[in-house]
C-alpha positions in Angstrom: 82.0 106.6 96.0 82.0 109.8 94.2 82.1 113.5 96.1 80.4 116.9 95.1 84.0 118.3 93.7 83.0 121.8 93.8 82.2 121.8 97.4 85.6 119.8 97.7 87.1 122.6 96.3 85.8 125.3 98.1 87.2 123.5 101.0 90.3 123.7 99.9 91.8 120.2 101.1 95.3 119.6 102.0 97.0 118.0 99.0 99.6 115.1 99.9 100.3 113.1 96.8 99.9 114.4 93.0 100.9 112.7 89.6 99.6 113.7 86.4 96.4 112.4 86.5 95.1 112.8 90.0 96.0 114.2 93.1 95.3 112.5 96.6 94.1 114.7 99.0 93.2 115.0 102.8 89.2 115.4 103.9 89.2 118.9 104.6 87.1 118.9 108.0 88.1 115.2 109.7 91.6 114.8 107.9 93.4 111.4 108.5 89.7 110.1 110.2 88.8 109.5 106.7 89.6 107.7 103.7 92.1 109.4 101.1 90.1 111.2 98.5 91.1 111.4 94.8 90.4 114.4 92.8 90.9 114.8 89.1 91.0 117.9 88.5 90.5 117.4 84.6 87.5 115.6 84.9 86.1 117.5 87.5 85.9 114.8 90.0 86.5 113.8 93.3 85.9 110.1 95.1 86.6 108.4 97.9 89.4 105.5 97.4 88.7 103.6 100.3 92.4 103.5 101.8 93.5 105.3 105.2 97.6 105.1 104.0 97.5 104.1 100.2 101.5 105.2 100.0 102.7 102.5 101.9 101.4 99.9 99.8 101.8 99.7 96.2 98.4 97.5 95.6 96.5 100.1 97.1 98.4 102.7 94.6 97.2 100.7 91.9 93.7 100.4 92.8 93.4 104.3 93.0 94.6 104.1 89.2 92.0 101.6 88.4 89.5 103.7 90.1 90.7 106.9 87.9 90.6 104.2 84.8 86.8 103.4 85.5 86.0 107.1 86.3 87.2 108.0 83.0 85.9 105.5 80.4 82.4 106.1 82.5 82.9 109.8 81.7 83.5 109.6 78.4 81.1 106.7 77.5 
């Protein structure tokens, strides 16, 4: 599900993982009550990944970057 980036943003959320595409950041208000949030800063984008602790398992790592993979080709199609 994608978030409003900009108010995102002006949140300023806590981030806890980056790599060069993406960073993985905390919900600004409720934290570690909700799901991860990917932001790429590049696109302008921000969604929610579905996963409470996606650095403990690798699959879930993976599906963020198939998320980011979709997110793109939608943006640029």
């Amino acid at each position: 599900m994608k978030l409003n980036y900009d108010k995102l943003m002006a949140d300023q959320p806590v981030v806890f993982w980056s790599c060069c595409n993406y960073d993985l950041v905390e919900h600004p208000h409720v934290g570690d009550e909700y799901p991860v949030i990917a932001v790429c800063h590049a696109l302008k984008a921000a969604w929610n990944t579905t996963y409470y602790d996606p650095l403990g398992d690798e699959g879930d790592m993976a599906d963020i970057e198939w998320q980011y993979q979709q997110l793109k080709e939608n943006q640029n199609a």
